[in-house]
C-alpha positions in Angstrom: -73.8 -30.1 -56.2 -74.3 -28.2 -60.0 -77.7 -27.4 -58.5 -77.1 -25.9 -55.4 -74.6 -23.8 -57.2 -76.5 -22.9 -59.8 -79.1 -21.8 -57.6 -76.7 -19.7 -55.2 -75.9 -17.6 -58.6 -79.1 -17.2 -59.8 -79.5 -16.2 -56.5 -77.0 -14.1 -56.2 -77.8 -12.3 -59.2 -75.1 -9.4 -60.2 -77.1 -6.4 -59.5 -79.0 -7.6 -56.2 -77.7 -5.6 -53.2 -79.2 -8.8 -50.6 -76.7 -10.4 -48.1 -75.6 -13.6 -48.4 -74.9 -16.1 -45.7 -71.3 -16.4 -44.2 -68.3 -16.9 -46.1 -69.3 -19.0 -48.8 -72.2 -17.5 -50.0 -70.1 -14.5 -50.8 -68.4 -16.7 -53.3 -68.4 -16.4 -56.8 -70.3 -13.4 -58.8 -67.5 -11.7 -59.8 -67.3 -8.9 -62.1 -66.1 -8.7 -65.5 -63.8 -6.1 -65.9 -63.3 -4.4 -69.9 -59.6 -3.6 -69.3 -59.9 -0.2 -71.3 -56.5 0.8 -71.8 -55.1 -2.3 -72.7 -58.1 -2.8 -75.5 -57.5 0.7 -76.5 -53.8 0.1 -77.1 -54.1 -3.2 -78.7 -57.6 -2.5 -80.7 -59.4 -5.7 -79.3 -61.4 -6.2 -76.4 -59.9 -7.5 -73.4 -61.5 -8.5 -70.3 -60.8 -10.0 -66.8 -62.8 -11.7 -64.4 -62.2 -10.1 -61.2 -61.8 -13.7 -59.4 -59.5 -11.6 -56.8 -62.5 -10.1 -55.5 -63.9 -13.4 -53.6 -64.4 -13.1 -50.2 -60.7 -15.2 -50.2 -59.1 -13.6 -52.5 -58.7 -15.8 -55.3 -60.2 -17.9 -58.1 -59.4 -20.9 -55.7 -62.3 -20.3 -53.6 -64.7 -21.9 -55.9 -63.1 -24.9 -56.0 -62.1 -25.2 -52.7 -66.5 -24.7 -51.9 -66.9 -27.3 -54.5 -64.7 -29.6 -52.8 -66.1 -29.7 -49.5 -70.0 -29.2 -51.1 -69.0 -32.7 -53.0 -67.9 -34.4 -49.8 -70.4 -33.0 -47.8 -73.3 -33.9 -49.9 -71.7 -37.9 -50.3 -71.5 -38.1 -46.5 -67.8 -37.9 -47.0 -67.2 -35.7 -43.6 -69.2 -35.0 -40.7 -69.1 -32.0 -38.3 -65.9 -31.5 -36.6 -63.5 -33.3 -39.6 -60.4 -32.7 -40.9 -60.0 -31.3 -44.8 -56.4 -32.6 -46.1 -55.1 -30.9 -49.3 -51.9 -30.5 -51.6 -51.9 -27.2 -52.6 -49.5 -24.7 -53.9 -51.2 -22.3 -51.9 -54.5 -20.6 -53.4 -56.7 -23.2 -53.3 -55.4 -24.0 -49.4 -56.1 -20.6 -48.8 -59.6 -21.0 -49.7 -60.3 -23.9 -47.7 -58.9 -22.6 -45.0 -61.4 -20.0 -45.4 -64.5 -22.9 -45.9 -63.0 -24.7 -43.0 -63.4 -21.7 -40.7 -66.9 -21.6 -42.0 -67.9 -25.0 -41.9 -66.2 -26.0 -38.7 -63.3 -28.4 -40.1 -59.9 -28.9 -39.5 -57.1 -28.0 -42.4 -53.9 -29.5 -43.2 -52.4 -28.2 -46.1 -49.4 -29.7 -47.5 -47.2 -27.6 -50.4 -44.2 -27.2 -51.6 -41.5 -25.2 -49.8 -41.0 -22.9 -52.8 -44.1 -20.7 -52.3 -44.0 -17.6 -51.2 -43.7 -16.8 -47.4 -46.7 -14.6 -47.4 -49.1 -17.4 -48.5 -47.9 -19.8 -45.6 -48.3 -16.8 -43.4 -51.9 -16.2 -44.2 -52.9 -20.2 -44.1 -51.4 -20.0 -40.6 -53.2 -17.4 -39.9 -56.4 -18.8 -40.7 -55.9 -21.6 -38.5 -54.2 -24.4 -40.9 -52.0 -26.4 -40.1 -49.5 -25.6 -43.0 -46.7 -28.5 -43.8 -44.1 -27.1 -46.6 -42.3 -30.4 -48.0 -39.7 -30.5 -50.6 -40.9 -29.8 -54.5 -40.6 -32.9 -56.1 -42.1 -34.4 -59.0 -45.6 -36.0 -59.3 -44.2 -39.1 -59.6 -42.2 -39.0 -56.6 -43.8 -40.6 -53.6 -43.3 -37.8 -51.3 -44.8 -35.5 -53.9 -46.9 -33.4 -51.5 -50.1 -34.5 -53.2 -49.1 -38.0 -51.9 -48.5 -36.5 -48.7 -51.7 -35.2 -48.2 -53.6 -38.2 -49.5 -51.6 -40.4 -47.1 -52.4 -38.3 -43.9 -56.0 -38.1 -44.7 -56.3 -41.7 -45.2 -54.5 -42.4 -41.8 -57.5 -40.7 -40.2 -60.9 -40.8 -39.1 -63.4 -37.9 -40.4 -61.0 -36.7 -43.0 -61.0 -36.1 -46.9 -58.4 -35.6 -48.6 -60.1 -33.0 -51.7 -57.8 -34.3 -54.5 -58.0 -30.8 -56.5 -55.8 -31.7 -58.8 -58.3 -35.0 -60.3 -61.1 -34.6 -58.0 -63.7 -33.3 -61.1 -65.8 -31.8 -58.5 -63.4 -28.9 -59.0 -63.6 -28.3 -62.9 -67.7 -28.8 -62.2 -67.9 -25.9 -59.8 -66.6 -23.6 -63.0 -69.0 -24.8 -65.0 -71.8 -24.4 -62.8 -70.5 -20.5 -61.9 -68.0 -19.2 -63.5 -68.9 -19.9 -67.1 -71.9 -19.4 -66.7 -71.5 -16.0 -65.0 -68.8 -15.1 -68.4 -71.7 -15.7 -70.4 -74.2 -13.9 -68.5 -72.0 -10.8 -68.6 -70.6 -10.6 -72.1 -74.3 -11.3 -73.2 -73.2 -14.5 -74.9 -70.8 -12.2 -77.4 -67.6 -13.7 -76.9 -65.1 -15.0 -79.1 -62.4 -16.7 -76.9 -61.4 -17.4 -73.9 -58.1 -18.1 -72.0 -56.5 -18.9 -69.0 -53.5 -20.8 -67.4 -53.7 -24.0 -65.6 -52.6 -26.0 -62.4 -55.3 -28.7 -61.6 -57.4 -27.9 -64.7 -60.0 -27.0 -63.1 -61.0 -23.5 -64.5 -60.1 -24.0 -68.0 -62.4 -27.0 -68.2 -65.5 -25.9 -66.4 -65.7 -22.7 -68.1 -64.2 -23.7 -71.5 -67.3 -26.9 -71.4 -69.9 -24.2 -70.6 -68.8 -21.3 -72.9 -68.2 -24.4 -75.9 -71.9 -25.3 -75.3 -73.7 -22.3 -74.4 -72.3 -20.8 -78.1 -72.6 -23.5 -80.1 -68.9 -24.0 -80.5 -68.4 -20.3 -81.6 -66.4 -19.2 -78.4 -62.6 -20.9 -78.9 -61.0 -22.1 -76.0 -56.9 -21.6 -75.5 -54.7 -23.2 -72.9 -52.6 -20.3 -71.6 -48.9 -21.7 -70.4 -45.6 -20.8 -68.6 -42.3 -21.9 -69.1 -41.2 -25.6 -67.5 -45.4 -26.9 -68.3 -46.1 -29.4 -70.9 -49.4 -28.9 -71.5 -48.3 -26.7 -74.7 -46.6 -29.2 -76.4 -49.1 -31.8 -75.2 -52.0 -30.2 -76.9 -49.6 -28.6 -80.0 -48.5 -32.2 -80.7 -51.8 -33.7 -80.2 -51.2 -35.8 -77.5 -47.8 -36.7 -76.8 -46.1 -35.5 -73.1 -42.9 -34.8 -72.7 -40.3 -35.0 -69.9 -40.9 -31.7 -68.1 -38.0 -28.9 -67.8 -37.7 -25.4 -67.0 -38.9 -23.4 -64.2 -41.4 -20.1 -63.9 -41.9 -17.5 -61.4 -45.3 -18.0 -61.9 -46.9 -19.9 -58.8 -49.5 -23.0 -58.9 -49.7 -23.0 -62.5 -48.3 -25.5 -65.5 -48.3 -29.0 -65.4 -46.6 -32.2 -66.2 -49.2 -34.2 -66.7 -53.1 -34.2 -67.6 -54.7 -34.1 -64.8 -58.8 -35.8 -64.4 -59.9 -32.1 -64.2 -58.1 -30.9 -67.6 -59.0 -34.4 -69.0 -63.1 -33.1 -68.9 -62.0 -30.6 -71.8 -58.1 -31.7 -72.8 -59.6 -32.9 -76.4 -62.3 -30.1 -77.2 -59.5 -27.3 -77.1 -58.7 -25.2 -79.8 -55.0 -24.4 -79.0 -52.5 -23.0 -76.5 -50.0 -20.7 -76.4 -46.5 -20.4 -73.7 -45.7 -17.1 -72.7 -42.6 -16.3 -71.3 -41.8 -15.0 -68.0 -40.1 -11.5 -69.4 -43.9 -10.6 -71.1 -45.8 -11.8 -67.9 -43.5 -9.5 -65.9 -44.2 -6.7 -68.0 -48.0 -7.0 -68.2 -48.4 -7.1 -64.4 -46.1 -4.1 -64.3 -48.4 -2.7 -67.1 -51.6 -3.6 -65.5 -51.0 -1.7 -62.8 -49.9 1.5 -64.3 -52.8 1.7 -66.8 -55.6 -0.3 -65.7 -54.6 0.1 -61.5 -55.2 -3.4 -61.3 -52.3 -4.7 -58.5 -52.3 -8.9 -59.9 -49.9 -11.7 -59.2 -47.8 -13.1 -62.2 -50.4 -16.3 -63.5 -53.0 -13.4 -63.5 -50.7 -11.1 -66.3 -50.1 -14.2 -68.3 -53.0 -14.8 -68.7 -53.8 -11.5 -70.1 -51.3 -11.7 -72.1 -52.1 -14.6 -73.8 -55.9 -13.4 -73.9 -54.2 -10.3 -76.4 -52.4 -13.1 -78.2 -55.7 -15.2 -78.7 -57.4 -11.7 -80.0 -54.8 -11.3 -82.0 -55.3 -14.4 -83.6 -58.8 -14.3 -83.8 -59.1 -10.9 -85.4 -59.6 -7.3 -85.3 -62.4 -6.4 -82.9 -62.4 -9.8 -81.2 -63.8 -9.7 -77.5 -61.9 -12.1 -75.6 -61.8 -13.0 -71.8 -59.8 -14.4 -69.1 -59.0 -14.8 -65.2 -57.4 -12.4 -63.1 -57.0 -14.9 -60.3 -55.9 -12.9 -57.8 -53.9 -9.6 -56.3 -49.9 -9.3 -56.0 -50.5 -8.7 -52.6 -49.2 -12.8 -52.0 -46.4 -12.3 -53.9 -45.2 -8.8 -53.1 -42.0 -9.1 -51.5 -40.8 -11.2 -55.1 -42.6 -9.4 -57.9 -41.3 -5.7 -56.6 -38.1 -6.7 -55.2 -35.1 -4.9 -57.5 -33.2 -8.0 -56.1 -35.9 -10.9 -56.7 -36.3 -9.3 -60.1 -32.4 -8.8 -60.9 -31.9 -12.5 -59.6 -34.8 -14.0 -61.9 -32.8 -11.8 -64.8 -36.2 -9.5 -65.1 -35.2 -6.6 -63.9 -34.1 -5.3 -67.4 -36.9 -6.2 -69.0 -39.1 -3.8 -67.5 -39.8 -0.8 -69.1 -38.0 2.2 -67.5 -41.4 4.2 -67.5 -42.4 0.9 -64.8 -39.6 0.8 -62.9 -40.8 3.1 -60.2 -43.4 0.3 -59.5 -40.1 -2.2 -58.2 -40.0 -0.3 -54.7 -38.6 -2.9 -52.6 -35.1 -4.1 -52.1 
């Protein structure tokens, strides 16, 4: 699988203007954006990988190829099967997608908490979407258990396991690193993102690790109610998880096989808090007139936080996983906003931005 995606970016190489063959050869190849403003204002150098612009809209879309290229390539499903996955949305929406493509069924199982316009679109694109009740891991009707159950109950299926299926965490560092590298030219000081499965973090922090010698420095970027923070701050010891986020499909209560590639070669993490997430989206889009969903600005936020650490100067990179356009009717709602106890902490210069009711 590491080959065949390697030799899909290579190529797929950034400047070529050749087609590519359906859906999922328009995967992956992203650019890196320099977030001018922002590095301006803060005197570092910020950057984003433009992971909303694949084909599905999201950084999920690599995984959700690497998924199906595993099982395809172990003779885990044959034409005309059914994919099964617990998702929290993003990474459903991309196999939907590679299902369309590939000729498979979807079932997608998540929790009832996502936002409406997600189920829409996997509904949309043919999946047969089941919202359960957000319980914990542990809990046998945790929709990961859900999913796993169905697919075991049938013939032809797979259930892709994101969340400790390392097939996921491989497809980052077969592409995504690798393409990070390619266009900082290897210059990079650290890198951050958040985490659900574990999958990004590990892929690209293994690849940028290796590829620099150990140079590049590697943060865990966290919301509120994940213990993955602690976890890492405390070197090694998980506590009982509490708290929520309006973040979506990100923080964890447990390490999953994914993060466990990378868990111990880490250099630190940070938590950011909802109020400065809120405000960087809303910021983002004012002076950079990038439209991003809530994980997206934490990140960025803690990429300032990891320059700021690292130094005057520093060039440090992270994910832009994908647009606000999923999460619109939340994260400009005066009323969402008001009811998450946000709406104050907006600027009032990015107020105007909060448009809906």
């Amino acid at each position: 699988m590491l080959s065949a995606l390697r030799a899909a970016a290579r190529t797929r190489a950034f400047s070529t203007n050749a087609p590519v063959v359906s859906f999922t050869g328009a995967v992956g190849n992203t650019p890196l954006i320099y977030l001018k403003a922002l590095s301006e204002k803060t005197g570092y150098k910020i950057y984003g990988k433009a992971e909303f612009q694949n084909p599905g809209g999201s950084v999920k879309d690599r995984a959700a190829l690497g998924l199906i290229h595993q099982a395809e390539e172990k003779g885990l499903i044959k034409p005309g099967g059914t994919v099964v996955e617990g998702t929290a949305g993003n990474t459903g929406i991309g196999l939907a997608h590679v299902c369309r493509a590939r000729g498979y069924k979807c079932v997608i199982y998540m929790p009832n908490t996502q936002s409406q316009e997600k189920i829409d679109l996997l509904r949309m694109l043919g999946a047969d979407v089941r919202p359960v009740p957000a319980v914990a891991y542990e809990n046998p009707a945790n929709y990961n258990h859900q999913a796993r159950d169905y697919a075991e109950s049938l013939d032809n299926a797979i259930w892709t396991n994101q969340f400790d299926n390392t097939a996921n965490a491989y497809a980052h560092y077969a592409s995504t690193g690798p393409e990070i590298w390619e266009q900082t030219g290897g210059d990079l000081d650290g890198f951050t993102c958040s985490t659900g499965t574990g999958g990004t973090l590990a892929g690209v922090g293994k690849y940028l690790k290796e590829k620099s010698g150990g140079k590049t420095q590697i943060w865990l970027a966290d919301p509120p109610g994940s213990v993955l923070t602690s976890y890492i701050n405390s070197g090694g010891k998980l506590i009982e998880r509490a708290g929520s986020s309006i973040t979506e499909g990100i923080g964890q209560g447990r390490i999953t096989d994914n993060l466990a590639v990378f868990v111990n070669d880490l250099d630190g993490a940070f938590t950011v808090p909802d109020e400065k997430s809120i405000v960087m989206l809303y910021e983002l889009l004012d002076s950079e007139g990038l439209y991003v969903g809530a994980s997206s600005a934490l990140n960025v936020v803690a990429a300032v936080e990891l320059a700021e650490k690292l130094g005057k100067g520093s060039k440090v990179a992270t994910i832009i996983c994908d647009g606000a356009y999923r999460y619109q009717s939340r994260l400009f709602s005066k009323k969402w906003l008001a009811s998450k106890g946000l709406a104050d902490v907006i600027p009032s210069h990015l107020k105007k931005y909060a448009v809906l009711d």
